[in-house]
C-alpha positions in Angstrom: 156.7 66.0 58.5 154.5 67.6 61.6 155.2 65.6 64.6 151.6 64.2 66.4 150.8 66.4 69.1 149.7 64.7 72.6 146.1 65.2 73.8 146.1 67.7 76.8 143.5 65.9 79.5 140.4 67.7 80.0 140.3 71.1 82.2 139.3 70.2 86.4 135.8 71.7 86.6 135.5 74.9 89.5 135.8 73.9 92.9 133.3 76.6 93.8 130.3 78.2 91.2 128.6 81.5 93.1 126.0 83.2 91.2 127.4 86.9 91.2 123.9 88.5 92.7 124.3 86.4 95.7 126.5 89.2 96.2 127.6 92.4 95.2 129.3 93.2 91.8 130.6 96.1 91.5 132.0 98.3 88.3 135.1 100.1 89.0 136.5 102.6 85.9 137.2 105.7 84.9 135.0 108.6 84.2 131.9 106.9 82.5 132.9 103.5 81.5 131.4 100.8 82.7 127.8 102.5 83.7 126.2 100.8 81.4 127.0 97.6 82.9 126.7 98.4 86.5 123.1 99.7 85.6 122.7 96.0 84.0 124.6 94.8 87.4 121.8 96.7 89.2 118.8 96.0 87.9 119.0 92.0 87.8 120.1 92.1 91.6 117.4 94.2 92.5 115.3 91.8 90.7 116.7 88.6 91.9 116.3 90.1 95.5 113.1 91.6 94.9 113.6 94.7 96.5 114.3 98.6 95.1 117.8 100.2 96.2 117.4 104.2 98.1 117.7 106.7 95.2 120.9 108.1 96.9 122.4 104.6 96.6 121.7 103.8 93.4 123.3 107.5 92.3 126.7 106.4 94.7 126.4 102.8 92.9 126.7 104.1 89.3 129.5 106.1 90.1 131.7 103.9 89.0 134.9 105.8 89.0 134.1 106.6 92.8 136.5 104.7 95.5 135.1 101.1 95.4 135.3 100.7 98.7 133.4 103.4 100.3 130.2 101.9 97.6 130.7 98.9 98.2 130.4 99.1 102.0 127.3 100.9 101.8 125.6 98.6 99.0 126.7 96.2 101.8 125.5 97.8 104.5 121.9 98.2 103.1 122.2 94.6 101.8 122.6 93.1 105.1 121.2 95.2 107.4 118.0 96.9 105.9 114.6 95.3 107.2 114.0 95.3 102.9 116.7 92.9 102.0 115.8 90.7 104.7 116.0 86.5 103.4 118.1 87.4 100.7 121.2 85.5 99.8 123.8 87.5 101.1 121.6 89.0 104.2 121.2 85.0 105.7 125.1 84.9 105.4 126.4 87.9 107.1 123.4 86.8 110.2 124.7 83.2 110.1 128.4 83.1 109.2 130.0 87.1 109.3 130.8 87.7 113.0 129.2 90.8 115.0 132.6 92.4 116.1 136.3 93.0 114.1 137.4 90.9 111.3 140.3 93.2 110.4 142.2 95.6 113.3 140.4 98.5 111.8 138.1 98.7 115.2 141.1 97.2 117.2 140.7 98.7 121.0 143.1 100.2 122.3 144.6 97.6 124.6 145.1 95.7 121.7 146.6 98.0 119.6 149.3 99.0 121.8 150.8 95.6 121.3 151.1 95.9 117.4 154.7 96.5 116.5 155.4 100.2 115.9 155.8 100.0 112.1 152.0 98.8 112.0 150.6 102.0 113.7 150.9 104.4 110.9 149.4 101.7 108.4 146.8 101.5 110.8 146.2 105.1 111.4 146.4 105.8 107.8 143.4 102.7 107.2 141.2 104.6 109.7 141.4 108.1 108.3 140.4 107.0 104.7 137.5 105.6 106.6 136.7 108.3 108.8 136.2 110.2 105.7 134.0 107.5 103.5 131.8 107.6 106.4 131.6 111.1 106.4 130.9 111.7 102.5 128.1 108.7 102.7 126.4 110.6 105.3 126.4 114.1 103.6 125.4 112.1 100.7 122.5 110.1 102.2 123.2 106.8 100.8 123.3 105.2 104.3 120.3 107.1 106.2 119.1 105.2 109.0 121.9 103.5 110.0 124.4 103.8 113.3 127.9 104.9 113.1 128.7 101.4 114.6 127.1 99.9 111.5 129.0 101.8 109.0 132.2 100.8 110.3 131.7 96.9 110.9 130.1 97.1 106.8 133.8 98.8 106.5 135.2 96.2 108.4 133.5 93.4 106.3 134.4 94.7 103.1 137.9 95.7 103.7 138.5 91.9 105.2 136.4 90.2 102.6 136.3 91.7 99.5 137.6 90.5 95.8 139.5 92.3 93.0 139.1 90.6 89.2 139.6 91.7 86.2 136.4 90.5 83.7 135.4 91.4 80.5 132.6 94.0 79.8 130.1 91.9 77.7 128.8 95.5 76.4 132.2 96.8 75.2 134.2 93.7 74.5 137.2 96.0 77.0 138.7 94.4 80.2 136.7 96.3 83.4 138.2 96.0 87.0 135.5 94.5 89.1 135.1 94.2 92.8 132.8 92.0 94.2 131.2 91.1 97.8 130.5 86.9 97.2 129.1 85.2 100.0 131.1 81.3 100.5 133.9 82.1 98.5 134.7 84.8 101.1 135.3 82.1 103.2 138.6 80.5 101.0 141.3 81.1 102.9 144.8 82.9 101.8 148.4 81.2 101.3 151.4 82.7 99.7 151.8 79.1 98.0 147.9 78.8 96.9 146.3 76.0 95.1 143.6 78.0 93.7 143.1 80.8 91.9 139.7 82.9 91.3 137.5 84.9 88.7 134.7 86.3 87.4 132.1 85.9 84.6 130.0 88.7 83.5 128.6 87.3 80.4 124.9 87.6 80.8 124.3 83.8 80.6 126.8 83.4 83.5 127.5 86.1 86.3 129.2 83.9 88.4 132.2 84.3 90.2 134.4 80.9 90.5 137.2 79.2 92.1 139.1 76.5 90.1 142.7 74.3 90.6 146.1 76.9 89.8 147.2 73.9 87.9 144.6 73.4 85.3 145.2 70.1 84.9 146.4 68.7 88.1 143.8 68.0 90.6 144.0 69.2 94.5 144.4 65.5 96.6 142.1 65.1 99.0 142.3 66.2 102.2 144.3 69.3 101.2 142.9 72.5 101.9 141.8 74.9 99.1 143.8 78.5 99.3 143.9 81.6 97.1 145.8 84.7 97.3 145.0 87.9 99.1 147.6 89.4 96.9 151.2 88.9 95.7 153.8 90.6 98.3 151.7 90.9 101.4 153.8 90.8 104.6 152.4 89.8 107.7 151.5 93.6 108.8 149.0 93.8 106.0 147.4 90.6 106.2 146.9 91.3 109.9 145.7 94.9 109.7 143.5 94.0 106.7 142.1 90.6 107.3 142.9 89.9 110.6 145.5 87.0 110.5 149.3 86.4 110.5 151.1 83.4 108.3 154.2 81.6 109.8 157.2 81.4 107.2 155.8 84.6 105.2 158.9 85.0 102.6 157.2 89.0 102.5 157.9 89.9 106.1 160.9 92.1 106.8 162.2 93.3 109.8 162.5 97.1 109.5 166.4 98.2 110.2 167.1 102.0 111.6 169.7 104.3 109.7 172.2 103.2 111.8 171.7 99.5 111.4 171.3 100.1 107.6 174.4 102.4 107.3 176.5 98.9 109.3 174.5 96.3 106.7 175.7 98.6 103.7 179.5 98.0 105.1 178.8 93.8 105.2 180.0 91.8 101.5 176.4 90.9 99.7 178.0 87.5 97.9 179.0 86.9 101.8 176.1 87.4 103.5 174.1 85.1 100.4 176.7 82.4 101.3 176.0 82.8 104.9 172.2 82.3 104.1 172.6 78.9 102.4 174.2 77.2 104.7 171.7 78.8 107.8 169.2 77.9 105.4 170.4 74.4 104.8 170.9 73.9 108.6 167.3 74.9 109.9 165.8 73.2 107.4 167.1 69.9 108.0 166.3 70.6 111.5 163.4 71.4 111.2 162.2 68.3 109.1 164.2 66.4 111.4 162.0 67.4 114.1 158.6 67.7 112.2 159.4 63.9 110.5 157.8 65.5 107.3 159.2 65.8 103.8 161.4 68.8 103.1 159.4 69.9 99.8 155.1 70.3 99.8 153.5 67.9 97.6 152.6 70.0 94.2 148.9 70.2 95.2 149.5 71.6 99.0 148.9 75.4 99.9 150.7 74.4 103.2 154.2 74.8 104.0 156.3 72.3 105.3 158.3 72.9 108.5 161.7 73.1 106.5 160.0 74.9 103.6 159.1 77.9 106.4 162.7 77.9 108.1 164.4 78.6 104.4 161.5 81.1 104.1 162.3 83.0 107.5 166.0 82.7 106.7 165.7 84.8 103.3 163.2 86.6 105.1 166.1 88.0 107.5 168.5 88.3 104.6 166.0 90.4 102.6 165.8 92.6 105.6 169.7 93.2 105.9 169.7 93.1 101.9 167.0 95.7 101.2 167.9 98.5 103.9 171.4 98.4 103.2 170.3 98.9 99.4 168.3 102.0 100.5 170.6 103.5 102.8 173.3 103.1 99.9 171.3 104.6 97.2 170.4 107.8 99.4 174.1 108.1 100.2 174.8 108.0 96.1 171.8 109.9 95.4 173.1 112.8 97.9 177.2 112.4 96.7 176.1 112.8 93.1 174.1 116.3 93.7 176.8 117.4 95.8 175.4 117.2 99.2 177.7 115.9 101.9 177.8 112.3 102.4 175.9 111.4 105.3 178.1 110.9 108.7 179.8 107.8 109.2 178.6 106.5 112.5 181.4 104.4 114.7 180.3 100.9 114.9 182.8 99.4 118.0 184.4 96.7 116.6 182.8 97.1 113.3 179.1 96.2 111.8 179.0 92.8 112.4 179.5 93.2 116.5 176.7 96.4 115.8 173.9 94.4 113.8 174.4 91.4 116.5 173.8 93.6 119.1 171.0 95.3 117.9 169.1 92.3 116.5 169.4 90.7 119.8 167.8 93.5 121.3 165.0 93.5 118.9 164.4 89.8 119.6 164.2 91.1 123.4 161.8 93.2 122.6 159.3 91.5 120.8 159.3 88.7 124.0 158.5 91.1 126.3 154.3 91.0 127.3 154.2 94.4 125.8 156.2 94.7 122.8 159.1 96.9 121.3 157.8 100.4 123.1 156.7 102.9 120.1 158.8 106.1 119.5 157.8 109.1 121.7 155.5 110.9 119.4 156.8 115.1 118.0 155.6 117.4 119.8 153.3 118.8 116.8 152.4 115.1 115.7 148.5 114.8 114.6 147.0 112.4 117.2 146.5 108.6 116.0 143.7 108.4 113.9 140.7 106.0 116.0 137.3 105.3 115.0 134.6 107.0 117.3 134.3 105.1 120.9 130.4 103.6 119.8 132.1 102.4 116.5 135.0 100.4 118.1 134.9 96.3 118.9 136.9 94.1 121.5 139.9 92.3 119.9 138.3 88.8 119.6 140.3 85.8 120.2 141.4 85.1 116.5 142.8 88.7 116.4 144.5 88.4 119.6 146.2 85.4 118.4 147.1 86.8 115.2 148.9 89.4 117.3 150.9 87.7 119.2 151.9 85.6 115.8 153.4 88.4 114.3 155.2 89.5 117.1 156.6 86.2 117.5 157.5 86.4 113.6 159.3 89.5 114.4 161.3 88.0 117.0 162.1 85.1 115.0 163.3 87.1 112.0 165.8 89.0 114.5 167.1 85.7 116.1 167.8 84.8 112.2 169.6 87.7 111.3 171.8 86.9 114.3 172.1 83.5 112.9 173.0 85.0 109.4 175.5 87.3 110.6 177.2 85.1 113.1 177.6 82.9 110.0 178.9 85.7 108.0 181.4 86.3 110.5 182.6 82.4 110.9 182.7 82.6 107.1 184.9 85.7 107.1 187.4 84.6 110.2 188.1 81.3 109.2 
């Protein structure tokens, strides 16, 4: 006899509807797929905007296996800035809401910069070059005629910082089509690593519209709660700053990044040890912390917010992962190198064994990232390729937000290393007792 099944309650309707041609939707695929559409994509914006795209962009538009980003910021760039587009949707947003200078540290100046912790800097440079040479293949390709150098890089800016990723189904094909897509207001959601939200895209041609709904289908956001998405799953603090401008407290992604030598003294720690160490650090800051805070120890189901004990048990296996993960690497290079018959690495002499070692050098590292201007960057090789920086007209003052998003992750940094002194100071009480 089939049991009665219970009625599932009716699906939350979307927090957030935006027609897709307020913005910019754009194809991304292989070779020729998805052309067809784009030219579809194309045509109705044009006509919802009332205004004819430059021959040149049009071409760079339908070539939809081209790097996304380098079309998109000049489709942006035209859409915001060109005396043609003027009134339109997405042109009264970027005068009204998008601000004039950096959004992300790609334009960071260099007083700024130098404060970024030294494992940023190559992320950075790396950012800037790819850049460099968008803005260099848009120009030889005359899809951004009559605009400044300064205005190709802040459309860069805007659509590194602001841009979706979706997955949505080609009406034409019936195949799943990556999609990215410039869409005013819902730009403006903000990221958490414990979001309440989730987005996506419709490009059926009686919809076009890119929404926002509830992650729990049937479990409606309380009020008062902010509304988050996600950026993207494993982001550390480094790439949300570099990419979007902003640093998250309690980041379970962040790691601290430990040298060979520090890596080669984790490998010699007990794992099972060190995850018993964690617990009971965990344990301890956490009921400090909501001690202190006089909040709950667990986030209601519907918050994207951390609790204060919630981001001390985050930092804690933050620190853990950092210790865990290098001495991982450094032990599979070792057996990588023993097995083809290399000679083993070099013990180094830790005096009076890892534990004293990793103390030591975490301490310093907390040091470091409390000084005004931060751990000092290696000296550079003598044949190292100078830092990649975007020409002197093209490069914006570190606003306030940025400059606070700095310091953040510097004081994350610290706080990861006075953790990892926590953990292994635990690690050795466990072990001595």
């Amino acid at each position: 006899m089939m049991s009665q099944q219970r009625a599932m309650p009716p699906a939350l309707p979307p927090l957030l509807r935006v027609p897709l041609m307020w913005g910019l939707p754009l194809v991304c695929a292989p070779g020729q797929e998805g052309v067809e559409l784009q030219e579809e994509l194309l045509e109705e914006w044009q006509d919802l905007n009332k205004v004819q795209l430059p021959e040149a962009l049009v071409k760079l538009l339908l070539a939809t296996e081209r790097p996304p980003a380098a079309r998109m910021s000049a489709w942006f760039l035209w859409a915001t800035r060109s005396p043609a587009a003027a009134g339109s949707p997405l042109a009264e947003f970027a005068a009204h809401v998008l601000p004039r200078d950096s959004a992300s540290c790609l334009r960071l100046n260099p007083s700024e910069e130098a404060r970024l912790p030294p494992d940023a800097l190559p992320t950075l440079s790396s950012m800037r070059s790819q850049v460099s040479a968008a803005v260099e293949e848009l120009r030889s390709l005359g899809a951004v005629d009559g605009f400044s150098l300064e205005d190709l890089w802040w459309a860069f800016d805007m659509v590194i910082s602001r841009s979706f990723q979706v997955m949505v189904t080609d009406p034409n094909t019936g195949n799943p089509a990556p999609l990215a897509a410039y869409v005013p207001w819902a730009c403006l959601v903000n990221h958490s690593p414990n979001p309440n939200a989730v987005f996506s895209a419709d490009l059926s041609p009686d919809r076009r519209e890119f929404v926002v709904v509830p992650r729990l289908r049937y479990t409606p956001i309380e009020p008062g709660f902010e509304v988050c998405i996600s950026y993207g799953g494993g982001l550390d603090a480094r790439s949300t700053l570099l990419k979007y401008g902003f640093v998250s407290t309690g980041n379970v992604n962040d790691r601290l990044e430990l040298p060979p030598g520090m890596a080669e003294a984790a490998a010699r720690l007990k794992q099972p040890a060190m995850i018993s160490a964690a617990e009971a650090v965990s344990e301890r800051r956490a009921t400090a912390a909501a001690e202190a805070s006089g909040g709950p120890v667990t986030s209601p189901s519907s918050s994207a917010n951390l609790t204060a004990a919630e981001k001390e048990r985050n930092l804690v296996y933050t620190a853990l992962a950092s210790v865990l993960e290098a001495a991982g690497e450094w032990q599979a290079v070792r057996d990588a190198e023993e097995a083809a018959g290399k000679a083993a690495p070099t013990t180094k002499g830790f005096s009076g064994g890892p534990v004293p070692a990793l103390i030591k050098w975490a301490k310093a590292q907390a040091e470091a990232y409390a000084a005004p201007t931060g751990p000092a960057p290696p000296p550079p090789a003598p044949d190292a390729p100078q830092p990649c920086r975007p020409p002197a007209e093209a490069e914006a003052p570190a606003g306030e937000d940025l400059s606070a998003a700095i310091n953040i992750l510097r004081s994350e940094r610290r706080r990861i290393a006075l953790a990892i002194v926590d953990l292994v100071e635990e690690y050795r009480k466990q072990n001595t007792a």
